[in-house]
C-alpha positions as CSV (number, residue, x, y, z in Angstrom):
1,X,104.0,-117.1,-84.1
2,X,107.7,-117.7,-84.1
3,X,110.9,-116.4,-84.4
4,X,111.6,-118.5,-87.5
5,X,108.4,-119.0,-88.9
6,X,108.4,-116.7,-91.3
7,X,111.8,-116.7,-92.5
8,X,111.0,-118.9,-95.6
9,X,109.4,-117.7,-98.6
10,X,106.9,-120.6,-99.7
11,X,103.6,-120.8,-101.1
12,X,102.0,-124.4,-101.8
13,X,101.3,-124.1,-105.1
14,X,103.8,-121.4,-106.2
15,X,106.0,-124.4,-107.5
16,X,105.0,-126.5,-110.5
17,X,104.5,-130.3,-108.4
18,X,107.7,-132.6,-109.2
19,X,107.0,-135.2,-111.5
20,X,110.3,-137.1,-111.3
21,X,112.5,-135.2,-108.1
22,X,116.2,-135.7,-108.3
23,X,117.1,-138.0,-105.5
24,X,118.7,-135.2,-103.4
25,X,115.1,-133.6,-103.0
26,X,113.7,-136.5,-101.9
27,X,112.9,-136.8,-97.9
28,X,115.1,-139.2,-95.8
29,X,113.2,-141.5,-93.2
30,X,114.1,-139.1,-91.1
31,X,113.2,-136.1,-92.7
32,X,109.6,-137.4,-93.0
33,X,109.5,-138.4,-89.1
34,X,110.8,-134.8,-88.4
35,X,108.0,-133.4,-90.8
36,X,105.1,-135.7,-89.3
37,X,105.8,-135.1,-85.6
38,X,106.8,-131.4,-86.1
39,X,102.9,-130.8,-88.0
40,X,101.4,-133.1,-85.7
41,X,102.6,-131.1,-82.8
42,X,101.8,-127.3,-84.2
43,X,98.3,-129.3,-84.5
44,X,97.4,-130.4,-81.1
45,X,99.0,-126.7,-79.7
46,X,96.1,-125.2,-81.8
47,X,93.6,-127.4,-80.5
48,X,94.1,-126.4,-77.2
49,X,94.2,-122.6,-78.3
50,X,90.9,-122.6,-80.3
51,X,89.0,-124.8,-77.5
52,X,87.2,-122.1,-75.5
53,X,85.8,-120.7,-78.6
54,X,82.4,-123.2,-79.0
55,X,83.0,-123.2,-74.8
56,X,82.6,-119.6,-73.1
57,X,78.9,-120.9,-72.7
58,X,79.5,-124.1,-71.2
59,X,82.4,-122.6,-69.2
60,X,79.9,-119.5,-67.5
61,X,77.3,-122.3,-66.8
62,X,79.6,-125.1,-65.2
63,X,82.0,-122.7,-63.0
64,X,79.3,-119.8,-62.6
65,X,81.7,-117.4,-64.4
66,X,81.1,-113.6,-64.6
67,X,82.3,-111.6,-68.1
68,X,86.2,-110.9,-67.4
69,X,86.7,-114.6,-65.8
70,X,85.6,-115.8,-69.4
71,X,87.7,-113.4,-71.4
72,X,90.6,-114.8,-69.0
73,X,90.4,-118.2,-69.8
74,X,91.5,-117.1,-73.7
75,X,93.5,-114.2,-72.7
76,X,95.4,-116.1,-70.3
77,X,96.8,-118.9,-73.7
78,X,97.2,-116.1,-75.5
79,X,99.7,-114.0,-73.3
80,X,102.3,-117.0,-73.1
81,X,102.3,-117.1,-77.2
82,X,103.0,-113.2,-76.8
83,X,105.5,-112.7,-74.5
84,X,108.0,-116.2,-75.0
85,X,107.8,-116.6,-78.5
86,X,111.2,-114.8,-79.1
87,X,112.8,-116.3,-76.3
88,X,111.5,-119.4,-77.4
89,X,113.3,-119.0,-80.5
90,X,116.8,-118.1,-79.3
91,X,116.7,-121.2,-76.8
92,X,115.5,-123.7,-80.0
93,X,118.4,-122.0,-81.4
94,X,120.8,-122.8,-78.9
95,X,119.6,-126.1,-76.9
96,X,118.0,-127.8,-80.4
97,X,114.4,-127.7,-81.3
98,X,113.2,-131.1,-81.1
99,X,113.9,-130.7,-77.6
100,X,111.4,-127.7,-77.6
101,X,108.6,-129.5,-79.5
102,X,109.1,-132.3,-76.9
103,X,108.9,-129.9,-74.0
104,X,106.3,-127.7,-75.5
105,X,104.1,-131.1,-76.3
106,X,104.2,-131.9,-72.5
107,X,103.5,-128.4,-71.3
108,X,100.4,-128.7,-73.4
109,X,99.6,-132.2,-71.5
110,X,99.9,-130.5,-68.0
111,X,97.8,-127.9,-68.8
112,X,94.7,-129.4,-70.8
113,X,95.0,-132.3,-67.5
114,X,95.2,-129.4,-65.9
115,X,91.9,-128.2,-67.4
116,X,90.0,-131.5,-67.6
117,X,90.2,-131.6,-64.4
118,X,89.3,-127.9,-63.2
119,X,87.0,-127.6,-60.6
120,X,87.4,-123.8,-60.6
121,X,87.8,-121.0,-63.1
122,X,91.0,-120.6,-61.5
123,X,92.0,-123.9,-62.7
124,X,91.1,-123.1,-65.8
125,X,93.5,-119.7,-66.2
126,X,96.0,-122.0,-64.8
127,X,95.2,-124.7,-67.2
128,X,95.1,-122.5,-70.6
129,X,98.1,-120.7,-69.1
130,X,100.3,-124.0,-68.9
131,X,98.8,-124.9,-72.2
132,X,99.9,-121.1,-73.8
133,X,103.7,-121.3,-72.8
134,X,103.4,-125.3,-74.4
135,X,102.5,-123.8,-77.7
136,X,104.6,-120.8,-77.1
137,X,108.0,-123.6,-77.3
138,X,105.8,-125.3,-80.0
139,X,104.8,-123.2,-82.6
140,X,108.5,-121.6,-83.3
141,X,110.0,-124.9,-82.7
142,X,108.0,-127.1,-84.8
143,X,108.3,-125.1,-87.8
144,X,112.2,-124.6,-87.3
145,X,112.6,-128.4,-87.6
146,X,110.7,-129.0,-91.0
147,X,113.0,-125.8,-92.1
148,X,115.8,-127.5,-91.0
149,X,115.6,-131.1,-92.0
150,X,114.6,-130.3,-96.0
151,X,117.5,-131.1,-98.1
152,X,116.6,-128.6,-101.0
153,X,114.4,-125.3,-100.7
154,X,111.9,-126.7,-102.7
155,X,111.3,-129.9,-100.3
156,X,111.4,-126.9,-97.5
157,X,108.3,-125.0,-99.4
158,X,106.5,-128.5,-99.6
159,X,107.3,-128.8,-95.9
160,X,106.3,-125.2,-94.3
161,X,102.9,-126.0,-96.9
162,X,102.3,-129.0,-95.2
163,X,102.9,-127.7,-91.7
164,X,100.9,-124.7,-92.2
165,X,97.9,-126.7,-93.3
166,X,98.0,-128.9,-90.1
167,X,98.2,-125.4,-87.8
168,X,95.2,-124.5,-89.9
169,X,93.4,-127.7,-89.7
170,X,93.8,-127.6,-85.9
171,X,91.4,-124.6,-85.7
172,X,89.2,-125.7,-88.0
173,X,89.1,-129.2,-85.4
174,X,89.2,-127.6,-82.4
175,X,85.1,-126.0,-82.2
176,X,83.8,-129.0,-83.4
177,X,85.4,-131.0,-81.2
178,X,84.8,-128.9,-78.1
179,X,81.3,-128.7,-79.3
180,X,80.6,-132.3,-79.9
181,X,82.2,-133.3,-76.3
182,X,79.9,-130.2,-74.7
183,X,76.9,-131.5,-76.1
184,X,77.6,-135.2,-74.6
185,X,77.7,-133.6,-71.7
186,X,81.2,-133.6,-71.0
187,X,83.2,-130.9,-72.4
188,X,85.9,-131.9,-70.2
189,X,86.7,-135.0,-72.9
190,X,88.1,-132.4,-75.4
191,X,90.6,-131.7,-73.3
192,X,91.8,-135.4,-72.6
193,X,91.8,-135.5,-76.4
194,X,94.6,-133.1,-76.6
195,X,96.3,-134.7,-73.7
196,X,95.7,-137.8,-75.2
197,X,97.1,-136.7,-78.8
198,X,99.8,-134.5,-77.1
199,X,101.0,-137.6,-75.5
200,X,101.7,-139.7,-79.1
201,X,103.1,-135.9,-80.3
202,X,105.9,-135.9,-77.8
203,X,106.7,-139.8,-77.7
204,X,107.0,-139.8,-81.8
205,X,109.1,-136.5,-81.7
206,X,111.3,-137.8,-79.6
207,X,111.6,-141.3,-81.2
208,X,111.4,-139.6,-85.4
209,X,112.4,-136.5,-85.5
210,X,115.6,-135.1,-86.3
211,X,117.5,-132.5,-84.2
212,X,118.2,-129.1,-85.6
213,X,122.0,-127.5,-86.1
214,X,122.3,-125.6,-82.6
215,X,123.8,-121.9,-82.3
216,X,125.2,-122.1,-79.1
217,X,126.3,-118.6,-79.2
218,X,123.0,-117.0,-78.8
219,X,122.5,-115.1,-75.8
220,X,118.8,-114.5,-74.8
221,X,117.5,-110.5,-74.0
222,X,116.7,-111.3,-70.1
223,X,116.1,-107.7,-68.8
224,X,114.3,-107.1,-72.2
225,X,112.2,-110.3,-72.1
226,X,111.2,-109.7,-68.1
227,X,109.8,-106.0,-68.9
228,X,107.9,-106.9,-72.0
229,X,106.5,-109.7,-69.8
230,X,105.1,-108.7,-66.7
231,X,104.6,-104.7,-68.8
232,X,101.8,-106.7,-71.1
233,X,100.5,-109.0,-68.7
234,X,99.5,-105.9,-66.4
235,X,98.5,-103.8,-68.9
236,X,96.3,-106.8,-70.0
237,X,95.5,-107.5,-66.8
238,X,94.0,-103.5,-66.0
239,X,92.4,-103.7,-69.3
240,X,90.5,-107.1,-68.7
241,X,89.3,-106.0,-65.2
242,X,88.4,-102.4,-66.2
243,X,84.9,-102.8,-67.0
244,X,83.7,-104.7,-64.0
245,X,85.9,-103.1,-61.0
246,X,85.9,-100.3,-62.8
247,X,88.6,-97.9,-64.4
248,X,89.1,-95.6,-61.8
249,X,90.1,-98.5,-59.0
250,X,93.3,-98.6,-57.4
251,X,94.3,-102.1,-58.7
252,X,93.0,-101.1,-62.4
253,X,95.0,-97.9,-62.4
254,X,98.3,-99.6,-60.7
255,X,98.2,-102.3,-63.2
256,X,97.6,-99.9,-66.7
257,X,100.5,-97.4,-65.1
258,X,103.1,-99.6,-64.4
259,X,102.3,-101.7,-67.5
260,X,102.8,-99.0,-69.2
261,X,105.8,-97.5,-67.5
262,X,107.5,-101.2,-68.1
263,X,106.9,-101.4,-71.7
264,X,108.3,-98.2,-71.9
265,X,111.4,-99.6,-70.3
266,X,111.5,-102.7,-72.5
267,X,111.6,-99.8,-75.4
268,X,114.5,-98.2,-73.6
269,X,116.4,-101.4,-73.0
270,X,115.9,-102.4,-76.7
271,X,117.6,-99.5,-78.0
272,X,120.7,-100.6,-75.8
273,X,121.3,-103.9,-75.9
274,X,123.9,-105.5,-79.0
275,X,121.7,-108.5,-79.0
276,X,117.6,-107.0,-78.6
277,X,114.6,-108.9,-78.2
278,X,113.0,-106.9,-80.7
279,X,115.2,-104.8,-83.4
280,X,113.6,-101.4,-83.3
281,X,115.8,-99.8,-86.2
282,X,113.6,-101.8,-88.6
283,X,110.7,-99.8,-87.8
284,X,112.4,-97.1,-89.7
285,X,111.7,-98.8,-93.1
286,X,108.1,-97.6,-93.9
287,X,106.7,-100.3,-95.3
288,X,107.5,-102.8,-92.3
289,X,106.4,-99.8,-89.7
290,X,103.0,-100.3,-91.9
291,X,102.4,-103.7,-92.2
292,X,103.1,-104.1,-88.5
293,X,100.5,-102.1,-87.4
294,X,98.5,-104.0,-89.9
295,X,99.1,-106.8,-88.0
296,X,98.5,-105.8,-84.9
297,X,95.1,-103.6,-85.6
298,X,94.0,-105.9,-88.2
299,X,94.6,-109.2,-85.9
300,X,93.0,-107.7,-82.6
301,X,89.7,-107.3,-85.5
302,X,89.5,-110.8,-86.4
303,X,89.9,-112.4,-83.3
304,X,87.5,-109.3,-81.5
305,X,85.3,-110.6,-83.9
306,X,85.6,-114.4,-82.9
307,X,85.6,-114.0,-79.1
308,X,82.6,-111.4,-80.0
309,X,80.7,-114.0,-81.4
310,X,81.5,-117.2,-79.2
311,X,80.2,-115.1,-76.1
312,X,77.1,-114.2,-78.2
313,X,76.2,-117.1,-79.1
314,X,77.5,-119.1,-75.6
315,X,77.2,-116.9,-72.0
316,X,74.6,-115.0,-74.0
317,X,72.1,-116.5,-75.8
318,X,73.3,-120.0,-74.3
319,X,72.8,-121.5,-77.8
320,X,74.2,-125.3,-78.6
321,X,78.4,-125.4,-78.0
322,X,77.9,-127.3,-81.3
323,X,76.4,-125.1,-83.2
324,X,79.3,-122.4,-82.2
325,X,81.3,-125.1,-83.2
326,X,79.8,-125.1,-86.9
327,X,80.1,-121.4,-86.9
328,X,84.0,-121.3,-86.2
329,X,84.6,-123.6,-88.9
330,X,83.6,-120.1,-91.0
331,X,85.8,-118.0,-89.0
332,X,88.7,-120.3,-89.3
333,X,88.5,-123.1,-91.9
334,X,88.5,-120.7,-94.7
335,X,91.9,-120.1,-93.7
336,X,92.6,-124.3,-94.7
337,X,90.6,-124.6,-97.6
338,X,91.5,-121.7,-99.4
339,X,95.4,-122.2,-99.1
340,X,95.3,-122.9,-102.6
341,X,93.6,-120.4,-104.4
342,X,95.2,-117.7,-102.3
343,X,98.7,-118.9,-102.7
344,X,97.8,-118.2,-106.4
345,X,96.3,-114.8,-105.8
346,X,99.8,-114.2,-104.2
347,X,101.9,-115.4,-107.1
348,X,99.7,-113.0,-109.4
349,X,98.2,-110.0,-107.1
350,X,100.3,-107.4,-104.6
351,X,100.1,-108.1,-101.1
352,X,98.3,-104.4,-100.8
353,X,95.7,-104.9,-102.5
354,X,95.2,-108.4,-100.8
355,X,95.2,-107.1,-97.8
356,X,92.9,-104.1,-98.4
357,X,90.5,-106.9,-100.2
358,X,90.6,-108.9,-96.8
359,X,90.1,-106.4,-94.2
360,X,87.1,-105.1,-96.1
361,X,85.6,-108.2,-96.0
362,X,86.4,-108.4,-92.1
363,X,84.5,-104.9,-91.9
364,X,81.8,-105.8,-94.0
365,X,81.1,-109.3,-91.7
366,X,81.4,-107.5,-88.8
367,X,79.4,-104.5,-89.6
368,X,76.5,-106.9,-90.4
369,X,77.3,-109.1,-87.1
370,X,76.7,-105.6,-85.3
371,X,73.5,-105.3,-86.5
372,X,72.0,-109.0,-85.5
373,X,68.8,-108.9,-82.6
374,X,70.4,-110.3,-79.6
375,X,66.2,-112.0,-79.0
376,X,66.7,-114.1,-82.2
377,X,67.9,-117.3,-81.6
378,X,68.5,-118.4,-85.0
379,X,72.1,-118.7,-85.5
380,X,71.7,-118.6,-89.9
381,X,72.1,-114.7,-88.8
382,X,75.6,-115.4,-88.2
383,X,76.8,-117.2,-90.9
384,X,77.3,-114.9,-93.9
385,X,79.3,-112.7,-91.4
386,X,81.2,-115.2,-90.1
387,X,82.0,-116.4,-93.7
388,X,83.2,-112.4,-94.5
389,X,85.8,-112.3,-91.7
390,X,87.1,-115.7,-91.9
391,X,87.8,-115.2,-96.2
392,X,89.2,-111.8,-94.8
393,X,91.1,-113.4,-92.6
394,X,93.1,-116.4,-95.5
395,X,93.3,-113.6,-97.5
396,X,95.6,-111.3,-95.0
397,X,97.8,-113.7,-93.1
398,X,100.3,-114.2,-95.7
399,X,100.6,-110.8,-97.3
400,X,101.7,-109.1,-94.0
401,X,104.3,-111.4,-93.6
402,X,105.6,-111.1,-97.1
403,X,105.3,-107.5,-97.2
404,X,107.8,-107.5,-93.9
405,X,110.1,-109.6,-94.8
406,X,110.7,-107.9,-98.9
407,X,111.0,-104.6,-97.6
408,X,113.9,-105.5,-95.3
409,X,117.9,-106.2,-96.3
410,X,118.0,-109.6,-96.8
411,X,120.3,-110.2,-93.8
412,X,117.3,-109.0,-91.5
413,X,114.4,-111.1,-92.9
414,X,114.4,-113.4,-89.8
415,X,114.2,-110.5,-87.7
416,X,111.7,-108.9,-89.5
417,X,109.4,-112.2,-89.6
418,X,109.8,-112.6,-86.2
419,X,108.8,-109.3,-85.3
420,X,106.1,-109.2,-87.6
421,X,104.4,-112.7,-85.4
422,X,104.9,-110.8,-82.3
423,X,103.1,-108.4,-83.4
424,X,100.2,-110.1,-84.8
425,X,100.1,-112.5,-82.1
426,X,99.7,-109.1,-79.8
427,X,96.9,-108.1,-82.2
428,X,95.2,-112.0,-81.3
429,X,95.7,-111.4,-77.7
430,X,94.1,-107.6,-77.6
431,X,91.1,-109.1,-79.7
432,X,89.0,-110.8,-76.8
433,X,90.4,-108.7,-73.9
434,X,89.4,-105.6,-75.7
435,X,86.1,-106.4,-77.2
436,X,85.1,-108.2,-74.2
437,X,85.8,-104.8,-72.6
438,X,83.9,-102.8,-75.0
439,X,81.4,-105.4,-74.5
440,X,81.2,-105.5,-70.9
441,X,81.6,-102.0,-69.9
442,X,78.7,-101.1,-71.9
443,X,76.7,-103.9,-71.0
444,X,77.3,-103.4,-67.4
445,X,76.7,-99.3,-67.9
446,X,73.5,-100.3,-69.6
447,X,71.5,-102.7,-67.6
448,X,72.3,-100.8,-64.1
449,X,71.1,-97.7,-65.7
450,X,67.8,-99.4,-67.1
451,X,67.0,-101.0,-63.6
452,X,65.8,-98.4,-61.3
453,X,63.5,-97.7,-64.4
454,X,62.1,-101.2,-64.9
455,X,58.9,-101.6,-63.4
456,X,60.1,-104.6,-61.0
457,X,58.7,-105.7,-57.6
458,X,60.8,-104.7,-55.1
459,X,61.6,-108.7,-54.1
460,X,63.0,-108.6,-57.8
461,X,64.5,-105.4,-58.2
462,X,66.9,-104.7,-55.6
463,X,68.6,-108.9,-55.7
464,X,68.9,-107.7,-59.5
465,X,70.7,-104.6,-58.8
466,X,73.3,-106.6,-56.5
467,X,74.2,-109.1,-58.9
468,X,74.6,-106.7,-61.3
469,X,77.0,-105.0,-59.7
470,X,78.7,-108.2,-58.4
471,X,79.0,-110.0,-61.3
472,X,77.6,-107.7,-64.4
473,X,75.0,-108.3,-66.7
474,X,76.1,-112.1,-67.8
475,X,75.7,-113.2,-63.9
476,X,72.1,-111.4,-64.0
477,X,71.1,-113.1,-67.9
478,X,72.2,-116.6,-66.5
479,X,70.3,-116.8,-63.7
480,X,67.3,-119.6,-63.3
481,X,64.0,-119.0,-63.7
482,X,62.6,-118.4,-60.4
483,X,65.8,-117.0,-58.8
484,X,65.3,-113.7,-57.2
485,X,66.7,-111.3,-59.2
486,X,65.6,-113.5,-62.6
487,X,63.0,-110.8,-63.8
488,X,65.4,-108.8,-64.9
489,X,66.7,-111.4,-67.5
490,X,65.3,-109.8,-70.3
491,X,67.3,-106.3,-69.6
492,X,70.1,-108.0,-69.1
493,X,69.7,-109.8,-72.5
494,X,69.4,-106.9,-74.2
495,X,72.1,-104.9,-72.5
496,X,74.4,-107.8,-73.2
497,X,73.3,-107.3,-76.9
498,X,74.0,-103.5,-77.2
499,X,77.3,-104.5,-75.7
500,X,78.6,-107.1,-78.0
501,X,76.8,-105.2,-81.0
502,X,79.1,-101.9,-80.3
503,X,82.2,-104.5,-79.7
504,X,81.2,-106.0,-83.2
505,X,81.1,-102.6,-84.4
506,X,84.4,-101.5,-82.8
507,X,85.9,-104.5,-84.4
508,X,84.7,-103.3,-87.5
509,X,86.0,-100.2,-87.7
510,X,89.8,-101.5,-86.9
511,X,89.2,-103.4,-89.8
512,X,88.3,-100.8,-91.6
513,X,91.4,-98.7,-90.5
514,X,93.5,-101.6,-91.0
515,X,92.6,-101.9,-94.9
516,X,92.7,-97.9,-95.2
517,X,96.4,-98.5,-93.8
518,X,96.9,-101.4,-96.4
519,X,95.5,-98.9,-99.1
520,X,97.3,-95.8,-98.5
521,X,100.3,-96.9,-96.5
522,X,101.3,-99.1,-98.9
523,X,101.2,-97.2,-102.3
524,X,104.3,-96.8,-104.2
525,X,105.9,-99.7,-102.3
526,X,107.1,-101.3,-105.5
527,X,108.3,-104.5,-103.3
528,X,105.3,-106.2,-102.5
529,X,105.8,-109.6,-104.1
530,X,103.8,-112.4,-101.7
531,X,105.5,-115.5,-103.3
532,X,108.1,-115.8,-101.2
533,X,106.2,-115.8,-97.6
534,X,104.4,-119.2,-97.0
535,X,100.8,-119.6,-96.4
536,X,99.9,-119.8,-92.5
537,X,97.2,-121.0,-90.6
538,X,94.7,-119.6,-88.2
539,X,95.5,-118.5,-84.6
């Protein structure tokens, strides 16, 4: 997630716990304030980024939302993360962090206000947009302050532990939350919550915590940091609107070509510049070139497989937001409750054949999500495959880190770190914009292919086939009973479940490609100690 965040090497229980610590380990007042607001803060920012998973359902109901407005809402948190986080970490570097945290904290106010009090999708984007480039300051920020502040390394591996369980706490919060407001009836509440929480983040970061030692010589990558930006967001952008405007459209195509032709640029410019964005010469070490695309391909899997199964169980199947809730505490609180045992997996097992263990379990859950009857309400279906990728998931977040950051010159561990989070944060942001594609596009390809088939009345049939090819398949399964057009619900049920079954199964196959990579890519690599990356939480 950060530019720092990985540039420490601890593990919560990889160190005996002190008994009797010399007095120079020992937190200062404000050491402890720095540590409290700065886990407090990486908290609330995953709140807010975990929210529209128990949602999409309430979301398409309340704002009439079609398939790629839904995938929007997370894509559009997602993107900010992505594209600032490096920048992010050069101006904590030279302005302070606190003042980061403090600014990032009230970005993430504005935007779940913002959100709260949407009366459009478009508010929403705008609202989780806002809320993205909040977390974006806040993630690297927050975790550069507890590094900074610890007076030993020790009281630094206690600290990053701490911090990472918060992050990870957050997303095992955030469902239950959203789906205990949504079944009051007001899912709007969660989002005052973080505004509310975000509020007392800022106030006791400014008031406790400690600023960090400055570098006022950094220079941010400008030209590199504007062509990686608006190159992903359009590319993004063409992939998220492919499947309903189709791929062939002149807005689709502009937005995937240029994309494209900026991110090539962005490569150029890195290659260039004395101070880069992103240090391409560490892609030359084979073991870092491998565990980034680990990252990336394995990430896109696990969170293809969340946004796969919130839209399942939500726009599709328009099952309880609290029971989604439930479901994500198996995607994501594995990732919290299991920092212990895997920290000692780490200190004993390599980080190959950790990962390779944890992306088979991803396949393995989403394999048997792929195979679930979209007519069966009952949501037990989901929970053994929901369990599979969320242990996948704790068990591959730290190795990929440490595996980056061993098999690089110690001078370039930051660097590598760094470029390892923006590379799995990429992988989180490709997850729900392309399974929902996937998803979508055969849904879509599906149902208006079945329909001039169906034996519908005429009255039925052709308001069907216009909202179909209005709004896609979800617009034609959420309509009321009644409604022209409504007859075709069942269709559109089942094309919406052929859909996510092939995203489920798409998602399943990157995992399996990303623990082949693990496997083979990875043997010989003698370096692959995990005890000196911490443990993180879940995204």
């Amino acid at each position: 997630m950060t530019q720092d965040h990985q540039t420490q090497a601890p593990s919560p229980q990889s160190y005996p716990p002190p008994q009797a610590p010399p007095a120079a380990s020992r937190l200062t007042s404000g050491a402890k304030g720095t540590l409290a607001a700065a886990s407090l803060a990486v908290m609330v920012a995953q709140i807010a980024n975990a929210l529209p998973g128990a949602l999409n359902g309430v979301f398409q109901q309340t704002f009439n939302a079609v398939g790629s407005q839904l995938t929007w809402i997370t894509a559009a948190f997602m993107i900010p993360v992505v594209v600032f986080e490096l920048t992010f970490g050069v101006l904590g570097d030279k302005f302070g962090h606190r003042k980061l945290v403090v600014g990032g904290s009230l970005l993430v106010i504005a935007g779940s206000l913002v959100c709260t009090a949407s009366p459009t999708i478009g508010w929403m984007w705008a609202g989780s947009a806002i809320n993205g480039l909040g977390a974006g300051a806040v993630f690297p920020a927050s975790l550069a302050l507890v590094a900074s502040t610890a007076p030993t390394p020790q009281a630094r591996m206690r600290g990053i532990a701490i911090w990472a369980g918060f992050l990870s706490a957050g997303s095992a919060i955030s469902p239950l939350l959203g789906g205990m407001f949504a079944d009051f009836g007001w899912w709007r509440g969660a989002y005052a919550v973080v505004a509310a929480t975000g509020l007392a983040v800022a106030v006791l970061t400014a008031w406790r915590a400690q600023e960090s030692e400055r570098q006022p010589d950094r220079r941010p990558d400008l030209w590199g940091q504007l062509t990686l930006a608006f190159g992903l967001i359009l590319v993004l952008f063409g992939l998220v609107q492919g499947p309903e405007e189709g791929w062939t459209t002149v807005r689709v195509v502009t937005a995937l070509v240029v994309g494209t032709a900026l991110l090539g640029t962005f490569v150029a410019i890195e290659l260039r510049v004395t101070s880069p964005l992103l240090d391409l010469r560490l892609f030359l070490i084979r073991p870092f070139t491998v565990s980034s695309l680990v990252a990336v391909i394995g990430m896109f899997a696990f969170l293809g497989a969340c946004f796969s199964t919130s839209m399942w169980l939500g726009p599709v199947q328009h099952q309880s937001p609290m029971y989604t809730g439930l479901l994500f505490l198996l995607l994501q609180g594995p990732a919290f409750v299991l920092i212990p045992v895997i920290s000692r997996l780490q200190a004993r097992i390599a980080a190959r054949w950790l990962l390779t263990a944890g992306f088979a379990a991803m396949t393995a859950g989403a394999l048997l999500a792929s195979t679930n009857d979209v007519t069966d309400p009952a949501v037990s279906a989901f929970v053994l495959p929901s369990l599979l990728v969320g242990i996948g998931f704790a068990l591959t977040l730290s190795p990929m880190t440490a595996i980056a950051v061993n098999s690089v010159p110690r001078h370039l561990t930051g660097t590598a770190s760094a470029t390892t989070n923006l590379l799995r944060d990429l992988g989180f942001a490709l997850g729900p914009v392309l399974a929902g594609a996937v998803a979508l596009s055969t849904a879509g390809n599906a149902l208006l292919s079945s329909l001039p088939a169906a034996d519908l009345p005429p009255a039925e049939l052709g308001p069907a086939m216009g909202i179909a090819e209005a709004g896609g398949p979800i617009a034609v399964n959420s309509l009321p009973p009644g409604v022209p057009g409504s007859a075709a619900h069942d269709l559109a049920l089942e094309a919406l479940g052929s859909g996510f079954s092939r995203a489920f199964l798409v998602v399943a196959i990157a995992a399996l490609v990303a623990a082949l990579l693990s496997w083979f890519g990875l043997r010989g690599d003698t370096n692959q100690t995990t005890a000196a990356a911490e443990p993180e939480g879940a995204l």
